[in-house]
Structures are given as structure tokens and as C-alpha cells.
mmCIF file of the N, C-alpha and C atoms, coordinates in Angstrom:
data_MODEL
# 
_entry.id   MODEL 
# 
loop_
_atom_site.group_PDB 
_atom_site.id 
_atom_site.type_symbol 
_atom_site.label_atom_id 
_atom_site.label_alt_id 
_atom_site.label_comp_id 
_atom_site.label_asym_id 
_atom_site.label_entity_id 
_atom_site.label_seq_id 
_atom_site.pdbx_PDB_ins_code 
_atom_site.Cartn_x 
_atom_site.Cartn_y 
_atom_site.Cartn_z 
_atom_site.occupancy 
_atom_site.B_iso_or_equiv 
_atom_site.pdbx_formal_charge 
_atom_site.auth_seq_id 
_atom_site.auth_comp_id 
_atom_site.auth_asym_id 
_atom_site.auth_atom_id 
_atom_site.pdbx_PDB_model_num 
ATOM 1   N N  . UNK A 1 1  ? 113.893 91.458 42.350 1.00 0.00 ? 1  UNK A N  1 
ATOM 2   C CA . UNK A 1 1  ? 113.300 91.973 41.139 1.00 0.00 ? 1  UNK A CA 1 
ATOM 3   C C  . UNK A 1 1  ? 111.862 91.496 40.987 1.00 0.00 ? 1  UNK A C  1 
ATOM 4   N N  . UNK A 1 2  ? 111.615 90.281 41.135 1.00 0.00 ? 2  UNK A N  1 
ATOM 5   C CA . UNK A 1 2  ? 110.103 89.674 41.053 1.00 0.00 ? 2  UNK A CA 1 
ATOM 6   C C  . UNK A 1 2  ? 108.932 90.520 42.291 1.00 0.00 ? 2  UNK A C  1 
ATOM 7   N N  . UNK A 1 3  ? 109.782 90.860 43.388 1.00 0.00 ? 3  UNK A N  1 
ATOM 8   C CA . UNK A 1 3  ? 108.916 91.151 44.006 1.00 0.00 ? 3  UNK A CA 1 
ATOM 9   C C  . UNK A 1 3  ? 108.092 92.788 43.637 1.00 0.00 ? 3  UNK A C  1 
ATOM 10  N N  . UNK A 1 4  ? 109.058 93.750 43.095 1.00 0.00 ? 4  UNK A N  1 
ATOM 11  C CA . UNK A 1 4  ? 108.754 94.874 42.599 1.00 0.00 ? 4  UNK A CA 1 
ATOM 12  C C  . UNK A 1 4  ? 107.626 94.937 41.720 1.00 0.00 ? 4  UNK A C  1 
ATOM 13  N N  . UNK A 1 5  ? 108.252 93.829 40.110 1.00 0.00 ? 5  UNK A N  1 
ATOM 14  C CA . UNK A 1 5  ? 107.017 93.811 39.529 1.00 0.00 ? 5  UNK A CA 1 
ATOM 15  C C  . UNK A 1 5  ? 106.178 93.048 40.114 1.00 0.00 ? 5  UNK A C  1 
ATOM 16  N N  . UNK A 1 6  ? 106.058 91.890 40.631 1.00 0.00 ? 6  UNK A N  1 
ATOM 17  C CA . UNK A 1 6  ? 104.651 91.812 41.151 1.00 0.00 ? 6  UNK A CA 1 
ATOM 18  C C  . UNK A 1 6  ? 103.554 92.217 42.019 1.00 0.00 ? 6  UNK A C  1 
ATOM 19  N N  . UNK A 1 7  ? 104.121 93.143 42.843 1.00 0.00 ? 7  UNK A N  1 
ATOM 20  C CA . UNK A 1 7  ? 103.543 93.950 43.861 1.00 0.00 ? 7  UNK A CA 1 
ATOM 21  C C  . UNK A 1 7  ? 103.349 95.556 43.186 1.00 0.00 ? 7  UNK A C  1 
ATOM 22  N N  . UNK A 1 8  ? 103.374 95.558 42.019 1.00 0.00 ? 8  UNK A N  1 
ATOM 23  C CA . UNK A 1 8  ? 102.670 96.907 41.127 1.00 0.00 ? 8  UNK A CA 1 
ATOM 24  C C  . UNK A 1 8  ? 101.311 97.113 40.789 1.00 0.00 ? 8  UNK A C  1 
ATOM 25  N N  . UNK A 1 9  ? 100.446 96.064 41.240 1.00 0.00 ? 9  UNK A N  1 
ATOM 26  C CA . UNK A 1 9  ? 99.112  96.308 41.033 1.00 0.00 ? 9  UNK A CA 1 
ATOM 27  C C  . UNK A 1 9  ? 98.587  95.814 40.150 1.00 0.00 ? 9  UNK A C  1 
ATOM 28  N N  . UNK A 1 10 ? 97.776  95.849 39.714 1.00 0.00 ? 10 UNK A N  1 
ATOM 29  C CA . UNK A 1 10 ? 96.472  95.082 38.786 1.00 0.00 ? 10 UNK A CA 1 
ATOM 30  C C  . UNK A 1 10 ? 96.557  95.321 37.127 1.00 0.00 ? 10 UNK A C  1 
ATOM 31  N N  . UNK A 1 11 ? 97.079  96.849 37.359 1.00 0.00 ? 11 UNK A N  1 
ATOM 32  C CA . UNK A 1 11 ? 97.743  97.163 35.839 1.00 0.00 ? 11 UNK A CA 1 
ATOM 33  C C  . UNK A 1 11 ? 99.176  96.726 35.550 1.00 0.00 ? 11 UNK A C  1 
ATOM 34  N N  . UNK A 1 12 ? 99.687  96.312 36.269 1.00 0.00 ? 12 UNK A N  1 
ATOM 35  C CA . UNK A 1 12 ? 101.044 95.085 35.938 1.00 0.00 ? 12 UNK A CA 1 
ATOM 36  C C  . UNK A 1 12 ? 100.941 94.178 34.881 1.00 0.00 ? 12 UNK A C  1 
ATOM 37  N N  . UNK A 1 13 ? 101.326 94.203 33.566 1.00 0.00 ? 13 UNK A N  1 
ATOM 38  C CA . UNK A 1 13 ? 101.055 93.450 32.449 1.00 0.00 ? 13 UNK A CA 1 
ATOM 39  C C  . UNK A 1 13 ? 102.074 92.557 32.932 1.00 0.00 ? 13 UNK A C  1 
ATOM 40  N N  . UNK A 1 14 ? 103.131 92.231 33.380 1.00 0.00 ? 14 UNK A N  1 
ATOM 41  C CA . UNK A 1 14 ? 104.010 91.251 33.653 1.00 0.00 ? 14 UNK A CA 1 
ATOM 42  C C  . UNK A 1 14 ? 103.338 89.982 34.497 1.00 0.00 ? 14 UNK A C  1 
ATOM 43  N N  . UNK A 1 15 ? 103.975 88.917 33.822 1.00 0.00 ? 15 UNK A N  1 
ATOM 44  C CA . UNK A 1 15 ? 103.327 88.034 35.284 1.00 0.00 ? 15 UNK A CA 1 
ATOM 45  C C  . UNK A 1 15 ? 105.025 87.152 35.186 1.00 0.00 ? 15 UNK A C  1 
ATOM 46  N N  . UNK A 1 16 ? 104.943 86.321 36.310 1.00 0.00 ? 16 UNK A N  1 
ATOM 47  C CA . UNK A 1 16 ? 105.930 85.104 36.197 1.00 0.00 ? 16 UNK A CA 1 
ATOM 48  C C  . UNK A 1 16 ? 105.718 83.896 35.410 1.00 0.00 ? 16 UNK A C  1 
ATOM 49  N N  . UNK A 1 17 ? 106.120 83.445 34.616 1.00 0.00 ? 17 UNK A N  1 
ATOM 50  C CA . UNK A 1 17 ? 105.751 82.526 33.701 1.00 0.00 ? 17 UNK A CA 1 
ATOM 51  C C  . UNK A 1 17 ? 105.491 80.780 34.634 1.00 0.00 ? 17 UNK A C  1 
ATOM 52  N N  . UNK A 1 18 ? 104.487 80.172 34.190 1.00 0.00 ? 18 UNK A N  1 
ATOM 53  C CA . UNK A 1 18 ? 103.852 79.025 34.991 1.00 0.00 ? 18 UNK A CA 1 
ATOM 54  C C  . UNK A 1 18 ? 104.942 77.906 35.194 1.00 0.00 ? 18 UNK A C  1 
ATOM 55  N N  . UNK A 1 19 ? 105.965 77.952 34.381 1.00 0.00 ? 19 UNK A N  1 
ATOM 56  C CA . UNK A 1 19 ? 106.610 76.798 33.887 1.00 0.00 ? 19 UNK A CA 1 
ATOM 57  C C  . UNK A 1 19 ? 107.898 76.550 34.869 1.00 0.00 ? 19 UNK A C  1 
ATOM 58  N N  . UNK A 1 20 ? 108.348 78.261 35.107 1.00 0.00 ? 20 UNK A N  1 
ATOM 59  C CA . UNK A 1 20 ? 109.354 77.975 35.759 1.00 0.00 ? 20 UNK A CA 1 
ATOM 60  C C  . UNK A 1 20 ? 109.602 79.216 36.816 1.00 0.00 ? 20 UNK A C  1 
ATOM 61  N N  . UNK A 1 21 ? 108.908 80.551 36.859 1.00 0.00 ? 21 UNK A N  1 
ATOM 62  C CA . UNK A 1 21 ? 108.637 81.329 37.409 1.00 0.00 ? 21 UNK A CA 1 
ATOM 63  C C  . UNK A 1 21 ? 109.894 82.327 37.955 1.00 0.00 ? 21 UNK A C  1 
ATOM 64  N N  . UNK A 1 22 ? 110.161 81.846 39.071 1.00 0.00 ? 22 UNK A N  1 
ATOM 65  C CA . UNK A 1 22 ? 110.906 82.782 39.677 1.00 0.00 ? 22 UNK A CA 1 
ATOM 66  C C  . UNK A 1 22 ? 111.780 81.465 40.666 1.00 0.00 ? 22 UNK A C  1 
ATOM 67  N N  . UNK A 1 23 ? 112.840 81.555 40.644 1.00 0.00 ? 23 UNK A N  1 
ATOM 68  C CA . UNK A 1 23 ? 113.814 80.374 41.338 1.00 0.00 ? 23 UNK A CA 1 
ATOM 69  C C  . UNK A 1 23 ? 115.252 80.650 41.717 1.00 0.00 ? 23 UNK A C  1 
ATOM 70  N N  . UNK A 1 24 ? 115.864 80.919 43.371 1.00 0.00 ? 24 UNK A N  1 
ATOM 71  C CA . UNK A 1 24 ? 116.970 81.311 44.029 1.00 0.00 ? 24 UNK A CA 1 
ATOM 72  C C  . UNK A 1 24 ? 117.456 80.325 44.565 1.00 0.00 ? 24 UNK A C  1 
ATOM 73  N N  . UNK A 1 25 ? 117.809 78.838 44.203 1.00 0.00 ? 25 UNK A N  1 
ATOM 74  C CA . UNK A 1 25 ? 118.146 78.220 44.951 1.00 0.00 ? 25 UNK A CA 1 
ATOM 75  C C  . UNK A 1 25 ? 120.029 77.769 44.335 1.00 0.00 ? 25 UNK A C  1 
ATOM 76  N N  . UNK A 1 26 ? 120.897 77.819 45.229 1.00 0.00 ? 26 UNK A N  1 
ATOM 77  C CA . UNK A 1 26 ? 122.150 77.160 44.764 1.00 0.00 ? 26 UNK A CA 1 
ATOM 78  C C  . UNK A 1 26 ? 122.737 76.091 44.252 1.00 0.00 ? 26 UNK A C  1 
ATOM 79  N N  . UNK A 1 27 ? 121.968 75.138 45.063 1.00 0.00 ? 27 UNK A N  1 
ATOM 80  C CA . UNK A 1 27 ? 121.786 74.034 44.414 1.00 0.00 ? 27 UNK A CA 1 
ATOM 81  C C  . UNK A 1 27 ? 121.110 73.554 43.250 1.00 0.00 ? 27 UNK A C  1 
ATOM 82  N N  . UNK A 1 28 ? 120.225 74.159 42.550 1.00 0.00 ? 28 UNK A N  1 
ATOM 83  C CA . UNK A 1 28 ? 120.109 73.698 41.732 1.00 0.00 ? 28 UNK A CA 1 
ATOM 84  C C  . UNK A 1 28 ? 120.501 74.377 40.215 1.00 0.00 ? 28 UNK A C  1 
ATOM 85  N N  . UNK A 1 29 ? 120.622 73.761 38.959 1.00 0.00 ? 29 UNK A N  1 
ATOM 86  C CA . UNK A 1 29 ? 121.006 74.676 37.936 1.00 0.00 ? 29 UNK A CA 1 
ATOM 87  C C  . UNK A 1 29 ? 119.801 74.818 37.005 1.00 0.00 ? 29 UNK A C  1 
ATOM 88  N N  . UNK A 1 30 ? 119.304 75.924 36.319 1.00 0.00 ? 30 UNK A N  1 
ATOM 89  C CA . UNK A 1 30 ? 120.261 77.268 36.854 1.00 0.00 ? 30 UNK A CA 1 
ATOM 90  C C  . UNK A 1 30 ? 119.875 77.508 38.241 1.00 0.00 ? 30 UNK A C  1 
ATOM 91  N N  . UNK A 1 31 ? 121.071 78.082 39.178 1.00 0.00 ? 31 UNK A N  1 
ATOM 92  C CA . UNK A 1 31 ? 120.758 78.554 40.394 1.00 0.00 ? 31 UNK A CA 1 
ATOM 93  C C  . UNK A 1 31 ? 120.109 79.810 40.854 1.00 0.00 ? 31 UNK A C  1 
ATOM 94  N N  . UNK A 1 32 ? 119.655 80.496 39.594 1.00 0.00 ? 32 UNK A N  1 
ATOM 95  C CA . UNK A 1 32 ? 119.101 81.878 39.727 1.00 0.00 ? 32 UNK A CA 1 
ATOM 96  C C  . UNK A 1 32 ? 117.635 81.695 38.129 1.00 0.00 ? 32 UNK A C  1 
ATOM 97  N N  . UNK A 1 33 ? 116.934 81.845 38.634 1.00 0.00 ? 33 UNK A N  1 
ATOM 98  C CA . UNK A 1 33 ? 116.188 81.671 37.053 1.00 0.00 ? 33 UNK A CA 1 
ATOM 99  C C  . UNK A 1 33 ? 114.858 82.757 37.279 1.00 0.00 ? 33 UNK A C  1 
ATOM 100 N N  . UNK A 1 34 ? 114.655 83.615 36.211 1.00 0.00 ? 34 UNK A N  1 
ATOM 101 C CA . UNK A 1 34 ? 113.275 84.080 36.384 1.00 0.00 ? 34 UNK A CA 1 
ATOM 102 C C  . UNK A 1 34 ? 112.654 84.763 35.145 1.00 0.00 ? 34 UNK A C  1 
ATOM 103 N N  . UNK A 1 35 ? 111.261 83.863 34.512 1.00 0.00 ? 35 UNK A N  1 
ATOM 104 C CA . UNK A 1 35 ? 111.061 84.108 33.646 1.00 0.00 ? 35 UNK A CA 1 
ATOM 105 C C  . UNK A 1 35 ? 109.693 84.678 33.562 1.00 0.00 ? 35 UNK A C  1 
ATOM 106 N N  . UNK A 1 36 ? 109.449 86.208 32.676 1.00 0.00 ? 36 UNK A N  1 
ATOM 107 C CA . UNK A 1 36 ? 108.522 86.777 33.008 1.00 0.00 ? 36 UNK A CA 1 
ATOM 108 C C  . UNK A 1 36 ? 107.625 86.702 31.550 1.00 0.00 ? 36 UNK A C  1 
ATOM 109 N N  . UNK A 1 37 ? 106.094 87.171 31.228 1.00 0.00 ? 37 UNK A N  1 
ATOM 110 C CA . UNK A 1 37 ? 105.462 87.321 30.329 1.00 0.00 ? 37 UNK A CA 1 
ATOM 111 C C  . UNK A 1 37 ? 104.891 88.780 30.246 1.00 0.00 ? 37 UNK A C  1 
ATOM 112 N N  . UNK A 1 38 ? 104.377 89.075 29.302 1.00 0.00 ? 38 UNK A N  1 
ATOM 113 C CA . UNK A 1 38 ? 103.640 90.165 28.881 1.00 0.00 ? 38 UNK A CA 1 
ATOM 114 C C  . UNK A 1 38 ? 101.836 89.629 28.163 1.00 0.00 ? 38 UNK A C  1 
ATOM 115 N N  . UNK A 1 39 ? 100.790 89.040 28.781 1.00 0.00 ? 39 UNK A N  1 
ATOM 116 C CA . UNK A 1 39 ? 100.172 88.544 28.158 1.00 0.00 ? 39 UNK A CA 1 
ATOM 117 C C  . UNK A 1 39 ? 99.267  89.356 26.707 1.00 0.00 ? 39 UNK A C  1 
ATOM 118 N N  . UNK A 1 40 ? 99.226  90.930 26.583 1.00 0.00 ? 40 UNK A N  1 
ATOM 119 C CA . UNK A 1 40 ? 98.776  91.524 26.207 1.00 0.00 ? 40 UNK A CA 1 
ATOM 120 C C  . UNK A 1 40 ? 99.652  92.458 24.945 1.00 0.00 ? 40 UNK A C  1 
ATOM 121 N N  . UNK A 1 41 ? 101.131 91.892 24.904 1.00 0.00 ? 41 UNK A N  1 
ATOM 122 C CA . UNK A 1 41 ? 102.140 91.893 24.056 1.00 0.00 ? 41 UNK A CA 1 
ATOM 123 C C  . UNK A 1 41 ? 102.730 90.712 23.364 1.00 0.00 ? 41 UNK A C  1 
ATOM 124 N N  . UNK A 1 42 ? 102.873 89.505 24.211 1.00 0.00 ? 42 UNK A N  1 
ATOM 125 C CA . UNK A 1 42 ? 103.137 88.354 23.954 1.00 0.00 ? 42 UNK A CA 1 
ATOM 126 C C  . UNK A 1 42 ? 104.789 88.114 23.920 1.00 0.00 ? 42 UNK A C  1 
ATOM 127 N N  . UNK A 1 43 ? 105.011 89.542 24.671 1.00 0.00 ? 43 UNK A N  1 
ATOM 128 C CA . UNK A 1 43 ? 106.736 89.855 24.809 1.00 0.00 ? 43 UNK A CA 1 
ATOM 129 C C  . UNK A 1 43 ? 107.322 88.478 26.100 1.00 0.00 ? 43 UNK A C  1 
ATOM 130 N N  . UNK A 1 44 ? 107.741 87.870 26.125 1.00 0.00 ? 44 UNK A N  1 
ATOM 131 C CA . UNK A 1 44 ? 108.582 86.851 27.033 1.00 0.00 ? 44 UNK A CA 1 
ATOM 132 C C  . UNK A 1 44 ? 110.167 87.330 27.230 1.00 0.00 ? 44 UNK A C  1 
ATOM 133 N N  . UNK A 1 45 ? 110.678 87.128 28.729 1.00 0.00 ? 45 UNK A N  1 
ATOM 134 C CA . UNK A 1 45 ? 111.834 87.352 28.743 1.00 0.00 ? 45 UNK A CA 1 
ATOM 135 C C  . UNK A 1 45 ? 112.258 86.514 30.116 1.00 0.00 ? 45 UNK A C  1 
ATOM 136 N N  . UNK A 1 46 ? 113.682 85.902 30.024 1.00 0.00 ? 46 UNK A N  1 
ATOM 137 C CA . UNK A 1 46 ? 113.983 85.232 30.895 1.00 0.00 ? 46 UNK A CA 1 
ATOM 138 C C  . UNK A 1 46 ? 115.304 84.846 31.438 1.00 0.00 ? 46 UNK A C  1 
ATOM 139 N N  . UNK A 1 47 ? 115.904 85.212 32.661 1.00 0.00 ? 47 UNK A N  1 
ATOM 140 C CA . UNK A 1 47 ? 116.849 85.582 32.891 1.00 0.00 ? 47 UNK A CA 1 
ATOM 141 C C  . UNK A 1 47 ? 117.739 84.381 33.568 1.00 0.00 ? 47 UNK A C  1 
ATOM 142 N N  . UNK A 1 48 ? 118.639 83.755 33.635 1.00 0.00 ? 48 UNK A N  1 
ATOM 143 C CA . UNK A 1 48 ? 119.468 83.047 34.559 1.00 0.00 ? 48 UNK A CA 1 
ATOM 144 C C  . UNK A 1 48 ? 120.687 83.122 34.812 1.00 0.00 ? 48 UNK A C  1 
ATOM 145 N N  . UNK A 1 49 ? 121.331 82.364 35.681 1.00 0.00 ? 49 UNK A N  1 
ATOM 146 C CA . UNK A 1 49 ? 122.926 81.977 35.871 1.00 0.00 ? 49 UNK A CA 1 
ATOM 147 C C  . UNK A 1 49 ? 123.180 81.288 35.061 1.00 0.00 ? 49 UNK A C  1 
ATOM 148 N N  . UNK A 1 50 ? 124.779 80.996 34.396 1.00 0.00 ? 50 UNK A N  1 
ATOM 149 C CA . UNK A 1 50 ? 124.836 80.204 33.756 1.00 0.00 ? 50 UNK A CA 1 
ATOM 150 C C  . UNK A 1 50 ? 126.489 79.327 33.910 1.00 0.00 ? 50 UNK A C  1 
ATOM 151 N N  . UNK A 1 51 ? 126.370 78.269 33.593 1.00 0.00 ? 51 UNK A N  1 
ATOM 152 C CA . UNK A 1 51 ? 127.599 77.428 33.743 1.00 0.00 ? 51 UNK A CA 1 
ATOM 153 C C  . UNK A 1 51 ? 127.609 77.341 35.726 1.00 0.00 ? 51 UNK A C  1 
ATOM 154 N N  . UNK A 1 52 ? 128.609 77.140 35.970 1.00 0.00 ? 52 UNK A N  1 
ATOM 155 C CA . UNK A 1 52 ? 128.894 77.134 37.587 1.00 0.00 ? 52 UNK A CA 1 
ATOM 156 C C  . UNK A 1 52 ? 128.866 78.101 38.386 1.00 0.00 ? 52 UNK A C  1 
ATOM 157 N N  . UNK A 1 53 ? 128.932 79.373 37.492 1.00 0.00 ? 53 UNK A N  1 
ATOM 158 C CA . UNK A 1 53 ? 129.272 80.447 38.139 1.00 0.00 ? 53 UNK A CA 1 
ATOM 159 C C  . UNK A 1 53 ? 128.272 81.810 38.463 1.00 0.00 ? 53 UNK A C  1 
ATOM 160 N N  . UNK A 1 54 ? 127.758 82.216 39.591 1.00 0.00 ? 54 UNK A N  1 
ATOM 161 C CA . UNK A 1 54 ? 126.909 83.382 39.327 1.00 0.00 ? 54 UNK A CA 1 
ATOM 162 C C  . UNK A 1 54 ? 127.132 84.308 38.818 1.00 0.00 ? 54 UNK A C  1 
ATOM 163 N N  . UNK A 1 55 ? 128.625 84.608 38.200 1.00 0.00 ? 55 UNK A N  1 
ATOM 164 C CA . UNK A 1 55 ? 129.305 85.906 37.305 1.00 0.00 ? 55 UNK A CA 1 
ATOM 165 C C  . UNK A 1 55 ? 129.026 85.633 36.275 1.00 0.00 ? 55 UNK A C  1 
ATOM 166 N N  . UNK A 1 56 ? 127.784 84.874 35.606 1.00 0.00 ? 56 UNK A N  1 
ATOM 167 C CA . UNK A 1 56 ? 127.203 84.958 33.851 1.00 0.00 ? 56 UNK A CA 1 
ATOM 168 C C  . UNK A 1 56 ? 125.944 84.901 33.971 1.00 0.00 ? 56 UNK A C  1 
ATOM 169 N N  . UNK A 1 57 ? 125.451 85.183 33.159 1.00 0.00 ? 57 UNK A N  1 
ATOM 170 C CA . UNK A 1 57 ? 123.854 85.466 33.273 1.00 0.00 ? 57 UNK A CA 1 
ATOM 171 C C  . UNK A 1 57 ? 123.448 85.026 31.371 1.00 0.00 ? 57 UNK A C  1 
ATOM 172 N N  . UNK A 1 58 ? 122.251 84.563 31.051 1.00 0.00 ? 58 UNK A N  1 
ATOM 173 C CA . UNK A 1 58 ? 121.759 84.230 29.949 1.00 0.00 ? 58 UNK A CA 1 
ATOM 174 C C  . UNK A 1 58 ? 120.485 84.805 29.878 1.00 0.00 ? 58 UNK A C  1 
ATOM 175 N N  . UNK A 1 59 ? 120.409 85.605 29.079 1.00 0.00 ? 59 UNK A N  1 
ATOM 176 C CA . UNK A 1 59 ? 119.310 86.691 28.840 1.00 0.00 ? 59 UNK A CA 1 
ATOM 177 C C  . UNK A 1 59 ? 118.354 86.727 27.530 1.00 0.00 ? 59 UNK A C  1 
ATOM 178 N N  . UNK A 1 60 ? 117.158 85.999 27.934 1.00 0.00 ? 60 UNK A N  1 
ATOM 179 C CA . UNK A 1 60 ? 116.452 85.694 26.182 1.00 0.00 ? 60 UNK A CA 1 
ATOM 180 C C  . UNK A 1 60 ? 115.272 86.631 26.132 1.00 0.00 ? 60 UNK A C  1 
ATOM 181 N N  . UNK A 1 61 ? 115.313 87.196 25.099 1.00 0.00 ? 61 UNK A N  1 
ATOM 182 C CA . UNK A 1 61 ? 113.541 87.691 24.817 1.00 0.00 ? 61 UNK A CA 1 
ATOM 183 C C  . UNK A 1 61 ? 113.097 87.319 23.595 1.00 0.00 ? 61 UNK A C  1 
ATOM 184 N N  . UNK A 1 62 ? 111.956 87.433 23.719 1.00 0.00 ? 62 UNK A N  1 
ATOM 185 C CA . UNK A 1 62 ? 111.014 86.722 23.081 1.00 0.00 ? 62 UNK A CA 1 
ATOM 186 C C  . UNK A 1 62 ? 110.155 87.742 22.443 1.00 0.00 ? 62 UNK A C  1 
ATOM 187 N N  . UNK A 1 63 ? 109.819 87.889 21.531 1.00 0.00 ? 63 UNK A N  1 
ATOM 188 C CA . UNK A 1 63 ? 109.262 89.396 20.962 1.00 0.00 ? 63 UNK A CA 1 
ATOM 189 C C  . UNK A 1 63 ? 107.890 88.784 19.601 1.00 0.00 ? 63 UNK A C  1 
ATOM 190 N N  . UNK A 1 64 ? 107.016 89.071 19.686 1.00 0.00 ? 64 UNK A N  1 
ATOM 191 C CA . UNK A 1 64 ? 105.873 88.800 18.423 1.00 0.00 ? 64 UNK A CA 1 
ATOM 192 C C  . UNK A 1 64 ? 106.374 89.177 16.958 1.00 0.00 ? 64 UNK A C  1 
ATOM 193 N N  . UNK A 1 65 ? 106.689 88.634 16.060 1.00 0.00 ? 65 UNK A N  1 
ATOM 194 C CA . UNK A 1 65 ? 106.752 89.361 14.716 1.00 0.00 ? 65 UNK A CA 1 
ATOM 195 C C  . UNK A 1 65 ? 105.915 90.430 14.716 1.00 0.00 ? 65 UNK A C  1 
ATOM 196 N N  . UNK A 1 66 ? 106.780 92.214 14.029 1.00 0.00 ? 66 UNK A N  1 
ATOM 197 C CA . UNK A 1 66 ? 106.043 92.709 13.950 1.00 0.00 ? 66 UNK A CA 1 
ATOM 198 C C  . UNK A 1 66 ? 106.308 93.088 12.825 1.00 0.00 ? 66 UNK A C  1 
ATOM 199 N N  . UNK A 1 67 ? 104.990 93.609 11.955 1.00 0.00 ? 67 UNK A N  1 
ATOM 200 C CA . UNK A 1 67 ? 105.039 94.053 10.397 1.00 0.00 ? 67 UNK A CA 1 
ATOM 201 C C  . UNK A 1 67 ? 104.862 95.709 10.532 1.00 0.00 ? 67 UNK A C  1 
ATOM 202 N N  . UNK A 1 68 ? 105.209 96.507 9.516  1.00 0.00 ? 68 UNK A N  1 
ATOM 203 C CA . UNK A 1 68 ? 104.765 98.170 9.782  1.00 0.00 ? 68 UNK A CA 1 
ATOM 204 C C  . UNK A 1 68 ? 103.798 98.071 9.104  1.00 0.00 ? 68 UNK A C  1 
ATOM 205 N N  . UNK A 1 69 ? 102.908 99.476 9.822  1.00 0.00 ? 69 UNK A N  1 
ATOM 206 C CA . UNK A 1 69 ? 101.933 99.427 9.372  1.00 0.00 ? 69 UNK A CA 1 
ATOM 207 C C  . UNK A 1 69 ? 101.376 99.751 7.952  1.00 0.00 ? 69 UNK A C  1 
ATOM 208 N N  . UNK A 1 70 ? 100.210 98.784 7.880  1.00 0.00 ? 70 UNK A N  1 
ATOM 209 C CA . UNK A 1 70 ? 99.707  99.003 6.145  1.00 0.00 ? 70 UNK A CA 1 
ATOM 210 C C  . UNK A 1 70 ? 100.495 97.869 5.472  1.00 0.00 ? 70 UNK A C  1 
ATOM 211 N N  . UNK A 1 71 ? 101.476 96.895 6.097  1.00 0.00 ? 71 UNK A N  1 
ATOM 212 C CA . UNK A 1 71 ? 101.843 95.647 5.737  1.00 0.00 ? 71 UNK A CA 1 
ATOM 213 C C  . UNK A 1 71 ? 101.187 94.219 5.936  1.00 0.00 ? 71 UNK A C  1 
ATOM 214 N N  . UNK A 1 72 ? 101.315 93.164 4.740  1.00 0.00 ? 72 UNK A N  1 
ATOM 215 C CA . UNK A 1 72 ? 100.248 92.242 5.220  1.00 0.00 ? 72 UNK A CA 1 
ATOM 216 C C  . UNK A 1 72 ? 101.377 91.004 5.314  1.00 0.00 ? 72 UNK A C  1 
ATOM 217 N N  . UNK A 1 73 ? 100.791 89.773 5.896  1.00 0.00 ? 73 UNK A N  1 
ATOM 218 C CA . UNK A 1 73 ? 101.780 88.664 6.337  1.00 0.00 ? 73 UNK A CA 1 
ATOM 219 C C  . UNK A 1 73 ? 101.671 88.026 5.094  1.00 0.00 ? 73 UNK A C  1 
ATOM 220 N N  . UNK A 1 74 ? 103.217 87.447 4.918  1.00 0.00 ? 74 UNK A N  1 
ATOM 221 C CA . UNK A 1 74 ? 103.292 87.386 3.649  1.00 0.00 ? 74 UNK A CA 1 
ATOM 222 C C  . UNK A 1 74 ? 103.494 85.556 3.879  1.00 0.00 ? 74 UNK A C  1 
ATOM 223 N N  . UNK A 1 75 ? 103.611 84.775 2.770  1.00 0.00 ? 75 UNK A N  1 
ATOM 224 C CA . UNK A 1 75 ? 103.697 83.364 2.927  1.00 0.00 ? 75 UNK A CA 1 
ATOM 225 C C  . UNK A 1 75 ? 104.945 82.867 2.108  1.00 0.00 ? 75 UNK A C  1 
ATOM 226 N N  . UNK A 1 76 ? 106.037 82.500 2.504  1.00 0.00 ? 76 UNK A N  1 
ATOM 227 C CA . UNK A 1 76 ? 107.443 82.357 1.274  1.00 0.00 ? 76 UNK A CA 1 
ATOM 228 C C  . UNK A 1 76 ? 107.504 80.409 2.261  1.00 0.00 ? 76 UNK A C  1 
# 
């Protein structure tokens, strides 16, 4: 999967995130990990194995508050 989006070219808003990127190893946990960005959305998403087993996966995104438009940020 990493290799697709990253080999899309220059207009590829995705990148691999610095922290932990892209990671296939068995030994270690998680044994599958890959976490991507959107720098121009600020969308994050990041995928792994989870517990012992490669039959679960943990799936987070990360999304900017968004307000509709003609709405202002409010302070509570």
C-alpha cells in the first residue's frame, strides 16, 4: 500500500508520517504499522495489527474540526 501512494508523484498530498512511517516486521509490535498524513488537510490516518494476531487491525483517523460555512469558532 505505501508503495502505490508514494510513487504517485509530486501531486501526492499523502506522505508517511516521520514518527513511525511505514513498518512490516513480525517481531516487533505492532507487527504491521503505517501511518500516513495529508499536510494540506491536516487529515492523519493510521493503520496496524493488533494484539498477537494479524487477523485485527486498529484503524484511527484524525480529521481537523470542521465548522459550515458562514460559522465562527465558538469558545464554551
Amino acid at each position: 500500500m505505501r508503495r502505490p501512494l508514494s510513487a504517485s508523484g509530486p501531486n501526492n498530498p499523502y506522505r508517511t508520517g516521520s514518527s513511525a512511517g511505514y513498518r512490516n516486521d513480525p517481531k516487533a509490535k505492532p507487527a504491521v504499522l503505517l501511518d500516513m498524513t495529508n499536510d494540506r488537510t491536516a487529515y492523519a490516518v493510521s493503520a496496524q495489527t493488533a494484539g498477537d494476531s494479524a487477523q485485527h487491525m486498529v484503524l484511527r483517523v484524525n480529521l481537523p474540526c470542521h465548522l459550515p460555512p458562514g460559522a465562527e469558532q465558538q469558545q464554551f
